[in-house]
C-alpha positions as CSV (number, residue, x, y, z in Angstrom):
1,X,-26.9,-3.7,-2.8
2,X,-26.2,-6.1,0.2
3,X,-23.7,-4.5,2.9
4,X,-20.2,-4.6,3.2
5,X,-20.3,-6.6,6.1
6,X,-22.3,-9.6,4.9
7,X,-19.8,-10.5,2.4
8,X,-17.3,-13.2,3.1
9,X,-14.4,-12.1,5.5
10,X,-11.4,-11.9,4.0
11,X,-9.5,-8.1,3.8
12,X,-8.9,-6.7,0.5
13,X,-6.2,-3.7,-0.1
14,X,-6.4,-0.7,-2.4
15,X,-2.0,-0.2,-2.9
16,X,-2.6,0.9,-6.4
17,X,-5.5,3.5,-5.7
18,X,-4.0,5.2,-3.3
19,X,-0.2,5.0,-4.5
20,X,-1.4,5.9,-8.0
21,X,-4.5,8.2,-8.1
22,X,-4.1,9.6,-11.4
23,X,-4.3,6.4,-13.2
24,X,-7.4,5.0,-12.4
25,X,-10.8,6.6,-11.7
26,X,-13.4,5.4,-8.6
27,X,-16.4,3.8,-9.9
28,X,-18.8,1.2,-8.5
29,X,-19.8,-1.6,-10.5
30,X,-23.5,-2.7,-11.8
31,X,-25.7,-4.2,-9.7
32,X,-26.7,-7.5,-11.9
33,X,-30.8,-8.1,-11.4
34,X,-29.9,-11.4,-10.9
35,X,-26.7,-13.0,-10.5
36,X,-25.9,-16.7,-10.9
37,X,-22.8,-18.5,-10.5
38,X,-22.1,-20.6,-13.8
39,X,-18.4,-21.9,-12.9
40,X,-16.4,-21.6,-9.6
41,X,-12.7,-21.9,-9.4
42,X,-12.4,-23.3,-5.4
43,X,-8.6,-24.2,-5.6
44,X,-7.7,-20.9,-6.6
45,X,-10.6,-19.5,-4.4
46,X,-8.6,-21.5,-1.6
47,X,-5.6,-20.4,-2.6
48,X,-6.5,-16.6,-2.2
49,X,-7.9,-17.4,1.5
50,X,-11.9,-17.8,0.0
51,X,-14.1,-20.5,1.8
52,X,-16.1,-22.5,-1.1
53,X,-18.7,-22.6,0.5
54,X,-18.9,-18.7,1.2
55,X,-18.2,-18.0,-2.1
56,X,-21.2,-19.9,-3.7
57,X,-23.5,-18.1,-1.2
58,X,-25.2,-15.2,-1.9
59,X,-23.0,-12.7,-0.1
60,X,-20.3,-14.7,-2.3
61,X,-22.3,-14.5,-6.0
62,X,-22.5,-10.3,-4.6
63,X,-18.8,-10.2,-4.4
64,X,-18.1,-11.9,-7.7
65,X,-20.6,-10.1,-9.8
66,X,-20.3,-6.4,-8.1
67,X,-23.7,-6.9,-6.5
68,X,-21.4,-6.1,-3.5
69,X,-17.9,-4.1,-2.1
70,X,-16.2,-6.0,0.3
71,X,-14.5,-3.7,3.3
72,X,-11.3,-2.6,2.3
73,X,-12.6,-2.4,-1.4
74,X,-12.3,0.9,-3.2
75,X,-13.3,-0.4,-7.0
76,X,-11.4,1.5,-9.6
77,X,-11.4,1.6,-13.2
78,X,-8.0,2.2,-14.3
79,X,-6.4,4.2,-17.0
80,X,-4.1,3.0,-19.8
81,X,-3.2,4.4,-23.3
82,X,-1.9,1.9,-25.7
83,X,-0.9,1.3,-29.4
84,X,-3.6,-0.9,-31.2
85,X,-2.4,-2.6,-34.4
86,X,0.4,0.0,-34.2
87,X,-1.9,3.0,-33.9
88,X,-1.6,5.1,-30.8
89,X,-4.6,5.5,-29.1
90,X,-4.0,7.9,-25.8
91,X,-7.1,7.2,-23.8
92,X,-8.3,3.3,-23.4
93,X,-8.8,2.4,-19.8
94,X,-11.0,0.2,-18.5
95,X,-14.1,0.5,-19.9
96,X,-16.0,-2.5,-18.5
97,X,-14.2,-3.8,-16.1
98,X,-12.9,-2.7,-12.5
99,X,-10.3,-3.7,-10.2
100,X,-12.3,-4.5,-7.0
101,X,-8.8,-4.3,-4.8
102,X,-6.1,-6.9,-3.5
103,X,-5.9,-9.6,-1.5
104,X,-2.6,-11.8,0.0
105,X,-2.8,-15.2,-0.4
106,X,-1.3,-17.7,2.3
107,X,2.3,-17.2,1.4
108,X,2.2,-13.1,1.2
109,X,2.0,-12.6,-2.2
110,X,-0.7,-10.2,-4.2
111,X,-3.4,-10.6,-6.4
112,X,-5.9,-8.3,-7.9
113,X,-9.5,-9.4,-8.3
114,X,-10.8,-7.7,-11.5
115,X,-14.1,-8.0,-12.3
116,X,-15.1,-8.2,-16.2
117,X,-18.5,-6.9,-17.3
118,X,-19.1,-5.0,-14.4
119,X,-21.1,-2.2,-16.5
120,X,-19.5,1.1,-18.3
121,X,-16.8,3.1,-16.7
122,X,-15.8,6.4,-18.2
123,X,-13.5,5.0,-20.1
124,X,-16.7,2.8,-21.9
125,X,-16.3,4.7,-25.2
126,X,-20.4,4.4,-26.1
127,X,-19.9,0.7,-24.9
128,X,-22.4,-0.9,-22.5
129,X,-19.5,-1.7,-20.4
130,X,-21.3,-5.6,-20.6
131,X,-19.9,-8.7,-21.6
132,X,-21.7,-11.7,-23.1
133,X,-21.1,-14.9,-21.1
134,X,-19.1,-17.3,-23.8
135,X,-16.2,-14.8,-24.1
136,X,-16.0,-14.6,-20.3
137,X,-16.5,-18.3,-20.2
138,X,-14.0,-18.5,-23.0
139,X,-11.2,-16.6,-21.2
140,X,-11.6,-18.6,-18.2
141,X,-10.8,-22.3,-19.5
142,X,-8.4,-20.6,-21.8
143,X,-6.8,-19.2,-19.0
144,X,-7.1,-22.2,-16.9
145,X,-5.1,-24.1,-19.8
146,X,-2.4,-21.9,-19.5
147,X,-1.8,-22.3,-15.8
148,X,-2.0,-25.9,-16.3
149,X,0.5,-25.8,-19.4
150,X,3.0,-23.5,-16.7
151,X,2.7,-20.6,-18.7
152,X,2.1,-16.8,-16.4
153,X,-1.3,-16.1,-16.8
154,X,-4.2,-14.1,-15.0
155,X,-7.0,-16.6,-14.0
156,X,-10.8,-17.0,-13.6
157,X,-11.9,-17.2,-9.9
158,X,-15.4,-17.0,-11.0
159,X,-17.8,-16.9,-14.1
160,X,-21.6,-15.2,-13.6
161,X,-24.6,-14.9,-15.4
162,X,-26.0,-11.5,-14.4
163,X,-29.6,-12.5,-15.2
164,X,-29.6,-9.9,-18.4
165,X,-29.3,-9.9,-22.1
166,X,-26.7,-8.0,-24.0
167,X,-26.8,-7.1,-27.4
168,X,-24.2,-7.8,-29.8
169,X,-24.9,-9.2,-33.3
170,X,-28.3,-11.0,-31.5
171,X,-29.6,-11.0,-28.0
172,X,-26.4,-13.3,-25.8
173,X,-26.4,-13.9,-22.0
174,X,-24.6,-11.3,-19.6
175,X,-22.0,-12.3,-17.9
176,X,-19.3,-11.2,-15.3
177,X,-15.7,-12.8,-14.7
178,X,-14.1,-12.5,-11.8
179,X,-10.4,-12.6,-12.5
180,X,-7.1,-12.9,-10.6
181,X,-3.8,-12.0,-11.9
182,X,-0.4,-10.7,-10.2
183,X,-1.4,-6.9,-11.4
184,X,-3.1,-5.4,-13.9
185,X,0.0,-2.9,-14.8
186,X,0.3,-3.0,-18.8
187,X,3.0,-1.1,-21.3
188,X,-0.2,1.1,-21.8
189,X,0.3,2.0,-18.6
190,X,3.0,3.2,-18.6
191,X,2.1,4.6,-22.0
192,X,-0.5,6.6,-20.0
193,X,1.3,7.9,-17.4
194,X,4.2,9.3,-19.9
195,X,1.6,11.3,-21.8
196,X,-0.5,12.9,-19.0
197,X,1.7,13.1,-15.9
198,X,5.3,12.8,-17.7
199,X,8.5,11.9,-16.1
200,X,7.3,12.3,-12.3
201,X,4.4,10.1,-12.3
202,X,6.2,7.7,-14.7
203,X,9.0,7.3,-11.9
204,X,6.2,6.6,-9.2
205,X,4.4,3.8,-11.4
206,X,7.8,2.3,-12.1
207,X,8.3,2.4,-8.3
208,X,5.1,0.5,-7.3
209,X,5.8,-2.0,-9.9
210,X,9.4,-2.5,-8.7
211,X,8.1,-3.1,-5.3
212,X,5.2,-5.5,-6.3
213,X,6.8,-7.2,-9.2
214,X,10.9,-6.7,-10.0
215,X,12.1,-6.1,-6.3
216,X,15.6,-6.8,-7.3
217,X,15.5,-3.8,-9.6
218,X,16.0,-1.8,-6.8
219,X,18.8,-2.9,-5.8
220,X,20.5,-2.5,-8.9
221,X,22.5,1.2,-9.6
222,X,19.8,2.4,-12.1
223,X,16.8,1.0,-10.8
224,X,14.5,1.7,-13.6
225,X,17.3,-0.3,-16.4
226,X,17.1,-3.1,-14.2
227,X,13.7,-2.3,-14.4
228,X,13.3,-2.9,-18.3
229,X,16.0,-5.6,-17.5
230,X,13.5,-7.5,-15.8
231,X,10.5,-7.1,-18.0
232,X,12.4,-7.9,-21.3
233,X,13.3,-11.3,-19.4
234,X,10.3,-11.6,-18.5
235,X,8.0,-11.5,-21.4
236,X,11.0,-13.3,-23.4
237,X,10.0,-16.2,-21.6
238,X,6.6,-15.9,-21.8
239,X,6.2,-15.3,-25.3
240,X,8.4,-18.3,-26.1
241,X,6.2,-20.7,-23.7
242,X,3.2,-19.5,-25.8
243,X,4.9,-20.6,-29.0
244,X,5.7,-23.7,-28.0
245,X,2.3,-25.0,-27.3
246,X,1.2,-23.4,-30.3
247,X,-1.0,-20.3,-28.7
248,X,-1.9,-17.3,-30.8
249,X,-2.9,-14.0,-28.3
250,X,-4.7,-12.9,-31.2
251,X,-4.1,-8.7,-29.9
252,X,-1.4,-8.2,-29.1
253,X,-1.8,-4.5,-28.2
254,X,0.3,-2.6,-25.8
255,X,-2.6,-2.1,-23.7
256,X,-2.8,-5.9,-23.5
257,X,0.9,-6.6,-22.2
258,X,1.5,-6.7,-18.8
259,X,4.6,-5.3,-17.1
260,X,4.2,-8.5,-14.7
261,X,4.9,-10.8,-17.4
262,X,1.5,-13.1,-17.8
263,X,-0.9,-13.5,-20.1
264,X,-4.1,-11.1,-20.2
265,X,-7.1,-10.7,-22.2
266,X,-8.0,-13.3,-23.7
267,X,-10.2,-12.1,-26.6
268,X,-9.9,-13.6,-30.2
269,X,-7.2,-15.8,-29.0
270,X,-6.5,-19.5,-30.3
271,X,-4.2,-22.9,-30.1
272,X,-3.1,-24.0,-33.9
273,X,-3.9,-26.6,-35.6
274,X,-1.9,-27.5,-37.8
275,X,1.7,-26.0,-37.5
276,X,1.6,-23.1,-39.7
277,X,3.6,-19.6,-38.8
278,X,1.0,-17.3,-40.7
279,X,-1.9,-18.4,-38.6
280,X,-4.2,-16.0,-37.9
281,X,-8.1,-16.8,-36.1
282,X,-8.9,-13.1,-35.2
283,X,-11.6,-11.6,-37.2
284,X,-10.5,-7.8,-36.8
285,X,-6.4,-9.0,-38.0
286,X,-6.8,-7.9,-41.3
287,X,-3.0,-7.6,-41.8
288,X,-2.0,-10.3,-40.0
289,X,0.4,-8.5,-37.6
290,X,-0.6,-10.3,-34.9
291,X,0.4,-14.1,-36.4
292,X,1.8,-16.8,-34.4
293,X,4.8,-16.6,-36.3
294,X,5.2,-12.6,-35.5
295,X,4.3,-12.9,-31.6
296,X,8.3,-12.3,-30.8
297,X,8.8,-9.5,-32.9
298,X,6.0,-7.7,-31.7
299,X,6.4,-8.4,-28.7
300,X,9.9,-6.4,-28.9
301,X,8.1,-3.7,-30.7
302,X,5.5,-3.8,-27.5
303,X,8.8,-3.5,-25.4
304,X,10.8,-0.3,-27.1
305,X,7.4,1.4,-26.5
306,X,7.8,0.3,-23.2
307,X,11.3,1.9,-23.2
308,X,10.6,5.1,-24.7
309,X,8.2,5.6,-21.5
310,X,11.3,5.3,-19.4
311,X,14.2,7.2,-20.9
312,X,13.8,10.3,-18.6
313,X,14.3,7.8,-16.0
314,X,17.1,5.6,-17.3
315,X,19.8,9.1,-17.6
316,X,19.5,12.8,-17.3
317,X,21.1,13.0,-21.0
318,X,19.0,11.9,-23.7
319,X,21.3,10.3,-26.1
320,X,22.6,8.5,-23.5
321,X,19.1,7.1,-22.0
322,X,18.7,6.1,-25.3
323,X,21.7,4.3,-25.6
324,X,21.0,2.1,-22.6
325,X,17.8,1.3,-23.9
326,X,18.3,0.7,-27.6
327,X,21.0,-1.6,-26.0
328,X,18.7,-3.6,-23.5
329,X,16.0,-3.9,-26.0
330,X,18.2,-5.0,-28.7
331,X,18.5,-8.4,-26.7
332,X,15.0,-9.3,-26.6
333,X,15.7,-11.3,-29.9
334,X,18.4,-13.6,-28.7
335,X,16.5,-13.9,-25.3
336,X,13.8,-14.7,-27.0
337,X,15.5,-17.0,-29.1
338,X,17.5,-19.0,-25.9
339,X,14.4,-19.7,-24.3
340,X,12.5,-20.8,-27.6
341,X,15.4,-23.3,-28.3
342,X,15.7,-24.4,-24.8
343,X,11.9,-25.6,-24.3
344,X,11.8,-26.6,-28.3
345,X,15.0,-29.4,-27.4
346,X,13.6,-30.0,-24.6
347,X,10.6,-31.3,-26.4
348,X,12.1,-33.3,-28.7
349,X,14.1,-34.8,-25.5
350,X,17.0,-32.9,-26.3
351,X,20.2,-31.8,-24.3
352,X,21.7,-28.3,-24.8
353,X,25.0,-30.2,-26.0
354,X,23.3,-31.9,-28.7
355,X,24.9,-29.9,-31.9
356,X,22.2,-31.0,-34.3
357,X,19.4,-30.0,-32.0
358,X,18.0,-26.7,-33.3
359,X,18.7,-28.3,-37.1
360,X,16.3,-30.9,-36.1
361,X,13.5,-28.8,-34.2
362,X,14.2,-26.6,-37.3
363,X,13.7,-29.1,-39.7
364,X,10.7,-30.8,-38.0
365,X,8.7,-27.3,-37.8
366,X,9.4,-27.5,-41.9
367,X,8.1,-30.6,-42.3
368,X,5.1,-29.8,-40.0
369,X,4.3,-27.0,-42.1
370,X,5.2,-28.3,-45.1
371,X,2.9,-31.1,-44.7
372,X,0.1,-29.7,-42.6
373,X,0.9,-31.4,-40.0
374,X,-0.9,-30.6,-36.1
375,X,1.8,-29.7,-33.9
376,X,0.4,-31.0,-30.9
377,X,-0.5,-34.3,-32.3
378,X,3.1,-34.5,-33.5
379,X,5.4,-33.4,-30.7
380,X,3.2,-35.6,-27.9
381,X,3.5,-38.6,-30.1
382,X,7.9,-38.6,-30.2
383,X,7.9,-40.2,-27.0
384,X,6.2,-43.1,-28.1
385,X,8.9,-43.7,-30.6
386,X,11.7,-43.5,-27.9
387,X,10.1,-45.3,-25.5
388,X,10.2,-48.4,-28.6
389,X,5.9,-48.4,-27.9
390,X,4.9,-46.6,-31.4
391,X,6.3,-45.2,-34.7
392,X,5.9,-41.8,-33.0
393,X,4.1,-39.4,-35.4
394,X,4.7,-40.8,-38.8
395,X,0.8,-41.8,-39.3
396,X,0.2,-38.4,-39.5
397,X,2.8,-37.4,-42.9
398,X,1.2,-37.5,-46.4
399,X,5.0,-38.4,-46.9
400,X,6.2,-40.3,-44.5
401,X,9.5,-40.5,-46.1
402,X,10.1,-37.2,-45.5
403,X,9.5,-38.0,-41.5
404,X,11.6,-41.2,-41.7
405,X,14.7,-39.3,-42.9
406,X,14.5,-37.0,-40.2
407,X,13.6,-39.2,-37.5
408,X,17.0,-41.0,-38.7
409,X,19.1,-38.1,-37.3
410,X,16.9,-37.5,-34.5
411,X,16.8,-41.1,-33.5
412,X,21.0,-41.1,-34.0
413,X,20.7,-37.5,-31.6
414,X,19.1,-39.2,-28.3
415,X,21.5,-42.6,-28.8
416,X,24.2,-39.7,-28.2
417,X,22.3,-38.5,-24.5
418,X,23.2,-39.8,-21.4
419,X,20.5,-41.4,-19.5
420,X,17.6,-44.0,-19.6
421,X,15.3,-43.8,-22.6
422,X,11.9,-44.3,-20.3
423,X,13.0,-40.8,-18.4
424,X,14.1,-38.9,-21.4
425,X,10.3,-40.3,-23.0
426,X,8.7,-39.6,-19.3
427,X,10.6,-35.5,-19.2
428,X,9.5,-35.3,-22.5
429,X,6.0,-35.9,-22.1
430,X,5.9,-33.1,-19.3
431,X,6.7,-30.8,-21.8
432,X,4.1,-31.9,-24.7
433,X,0.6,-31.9,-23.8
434,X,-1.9,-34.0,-24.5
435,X,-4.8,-32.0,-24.3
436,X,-4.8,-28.0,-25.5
437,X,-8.8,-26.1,-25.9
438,X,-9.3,-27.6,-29.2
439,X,-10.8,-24.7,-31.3
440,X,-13.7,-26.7,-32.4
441,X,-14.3,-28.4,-28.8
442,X,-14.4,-25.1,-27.2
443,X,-17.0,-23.6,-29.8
444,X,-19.2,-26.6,-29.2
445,X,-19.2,-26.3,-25.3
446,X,-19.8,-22.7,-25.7
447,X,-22.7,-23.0,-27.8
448,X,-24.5,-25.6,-25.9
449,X,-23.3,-22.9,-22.5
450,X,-25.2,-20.3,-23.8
451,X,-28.4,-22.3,-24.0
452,X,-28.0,-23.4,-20.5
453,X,-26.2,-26.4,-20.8
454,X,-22.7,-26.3,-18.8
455,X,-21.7,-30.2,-19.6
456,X,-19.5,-29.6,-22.2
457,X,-17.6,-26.9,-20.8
458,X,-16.9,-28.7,-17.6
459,X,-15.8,-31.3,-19.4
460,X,-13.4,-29.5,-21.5
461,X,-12.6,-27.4,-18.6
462,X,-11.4,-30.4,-16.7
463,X,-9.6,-32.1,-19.9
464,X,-7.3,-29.0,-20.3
465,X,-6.6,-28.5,-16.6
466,X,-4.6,-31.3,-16.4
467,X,-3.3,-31.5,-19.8
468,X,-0.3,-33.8,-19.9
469,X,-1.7,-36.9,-18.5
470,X,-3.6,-39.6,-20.9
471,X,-7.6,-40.3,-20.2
472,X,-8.8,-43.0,-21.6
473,X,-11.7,-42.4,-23.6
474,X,-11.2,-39.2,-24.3
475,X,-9.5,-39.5,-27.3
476,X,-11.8,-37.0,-29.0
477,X,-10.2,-34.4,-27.2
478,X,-7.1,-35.0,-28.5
479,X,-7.5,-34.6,-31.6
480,X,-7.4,-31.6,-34.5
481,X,-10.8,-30.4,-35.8
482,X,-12.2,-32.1,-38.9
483,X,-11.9,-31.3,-42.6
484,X,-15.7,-29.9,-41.9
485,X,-14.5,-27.2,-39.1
486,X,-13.3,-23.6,-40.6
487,X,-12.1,-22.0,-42.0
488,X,-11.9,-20.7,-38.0
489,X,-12.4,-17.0,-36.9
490,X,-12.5,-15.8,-33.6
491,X,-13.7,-12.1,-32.4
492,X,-12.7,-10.3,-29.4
493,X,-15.6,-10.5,-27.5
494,X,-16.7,-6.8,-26.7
């Protein structure tokens, strides 16, 4: 293993091992026989204080991989319970993966780095605690879609091949991601906590994440309700940004919500099609709880489990903890439901004062399923139809007459807004993009990736990192899959 001191300089932290012991365990990572950088993320690298150059080294490839521990670094594997499809498991953790420690980027702020693949923890389960490279490869330009789309996410610094096979349903390429996010903190968490080390250690994992996440909360009289305050605000708005670009999670397990509000793990996730609310890609989602059209709800579900870990926190008397909380959590829906209308008339260029705005978005998402319609394709092409420079999406109805009545109304909507049409068209096109990872592109770059051939996925990579601005032949990439793709399944990667 090279030496601490031959990594590149930059100091890492370790707040949460040493604030919260009990939750995570010490563990070193694999030592890959031989580690290869496949994709480098140098503006986030940058970002986080990295030099490029450093980084692509081989000091740098040690860091990324586990080859190495930078000083400061105390690698832990940390513990989390978590309900999965609504069964309670009370010991998950992770089992492949490790938080390395935390860094402060330029302005202050805190980042994990995670590494992914990093060989079995005790929390492996009888898992090889390896990952193959095209999951890793897939969360990163998933993840690096989402950033670009404005939606909280974690993010790939860095994506290795270890120089090792892994067995799953045939020999694949090993791989390790390097990952960044604000925390790592989930609901299972806190789930965790409750169940081994009760109300005391739940009260010192809710202060860490007040201090690193929800500082306001502690202003507040009862820290720990502004506490679930802030969360439920929080993942209100994230889960509405995922709907309205069309993104499924695909597991949407407690253990896979974080208390920072961004998206993590990035398993049998997927962008739809066609607009349909009972979409479903994952393999294992055999009841389709987890469909695009039941992300909110679950998402509240996700929360009151949340709640539940707080109560003895919230008021010494039970009934009246639980009052507080039913309360609080009771709003998630028409949070939920503010930001989902606010971003969905926004899309359609919109104002709040518009009366007939959420009949129209309504109305549209009907038509769009009614019709089979892709909901990408659709919402990017309105503008042209206010800008007077196309018929918008009506090409794409089997009956267009359908479209045409609505786009009456609409049309008879934005002559009511103030304002030029060309910035209502231009605001409108920063909220529908272009360019989402395309199911059927993404399984094609992967594919030729795990033969050796990166092309694709660079491509695609830098397609969907700037995702609401037009490239000219590269149509391709805006476009649904064929009749010939599918039926589409996705698998969580493990």
């Amino acid at each position: 293993m090279s030496s601490a001191a031959s990594a590149p300089r930059i100091a890492f932290d370790d707040l949460y091992a040493r604030e919260l012991d009990e939750l995570c365990v010490s563990w070193q990572p694999a030592t890959p026989p031989a580690p290869q950088l496949a994709v480098l993320n140098e503006r986030l690298g940058a970002e986080l204080g990295f030099d490029a150059e450093a980084l692509r080294g081989p000091d740098g490839v040690a860091l990324l991989t586990g080859a190495a521990v930078a000083a400061g670094s105390n690698p832990v594997a940390q513990a989390y319970a978590g309900h999965q499809f609504g069964f309670y498991a009370p010991s998950l953790g992770d089992g492949r993966a490790l938080l390395v420690g935390e860094l402060l980027d330029a302005r202050g702020a805190r980042w994990d780095l995670h590494l992914k693949g990093s060989g079995a923890t005790p929390f492996a389960r009888s898992g090889d605690g390896k990952a193959a490279l095209g999951p890793m490869l897939r969360e990163c330009l998933v993840g690096e879609a989402m950033h670009a789309l404005g939606i909280p996410t974690s993010r790939a610094l860095a994506v290795a091949v270890t120089g090792e096979a892994v067995a799953r349903e045939t020999l694949l390429p090993g791989a390790v991601l390097a990952r960044v996010a604000a925390s790592h903190v989930r609901v299972g968490t806190f789930q965790y906590a409750a169940t081994r080390g009760g109300p005391e250690l739940v009260r010192r994992l809710a202060d860490h994440v007040i201090a690193r996440h929800h500082p306001t909360a502690a202003e507040a009289d009862n820290p720990y309700l502004a506490l679930l305050d802030s969360v439920l605000a929080a993942q209100a708005s994230l889960i509405a940004r995922w709907m309205q670009v069309g993104f499924i999670h695909g597991v949407m397990n407690t253990d896979n919500m974080t208390i920072s509000g961004e998206t993590i793990d990035y398993g049998p996730c997927a962008f739809m099609d066609a607009f349909d609310p009972d979409t479903v890609f994952s393999s294992i989602d055999h009841g389709r709880r987890y469909a695009y059209g039941n992300q909110p709800a679950i998402a509240a579900w996700n929360l009151t489990r949340f709640a539940d870990t707080l109560l003895p926190l919230l008021d010494e008397d039970y009934d009246t903890a639980v009052g507080l909380a039913t309360e609080l959590v009771g709003s998630f829906a028409g949070r939920y439901d503010a930001r989902w209308r606010e971003g969905m008339r926004a899309k359609l260029g919109l104002a709040d004062t518009e009366p007939d705005a959420d009949g129209l978005v309504e109305d549209l998402l009907t038509l769009l399923r009614d019709q089979r319609v892709d909901f990408t394709c659709a919402l990017r092409a309105l503008s042209s139809a206010v800008r007077g420079t196309g018929p918008g999406p009506r090409s794409r109805f089997d009956d267009p007459a359908a479209y045409d009545r609505w786009a009456e109304r609409w049309q008879a909507a934005l002559a009511r807004e103030p304002g030029d049409a060309i910035a209502v068209a231009d605001a409108m096109d920063a909220r529908n993009p272009i360019y989402i990872p395309r199911n059927h592109l993404l399984e094609e770059a992967l594919a030729a990736a795990s033969v050796g051939d990166l092309a694709a996925f660079a491509e695609l990579l830098h397609i969907v990192s700037d995702p609401f601005v037009a490239r000219p032949g590269h149509e391709r990439y805006a476009e649904p899959a064929p009749d010939t793709f599918g039926p589409y399944q996705t698998f969580c990667g493990t």
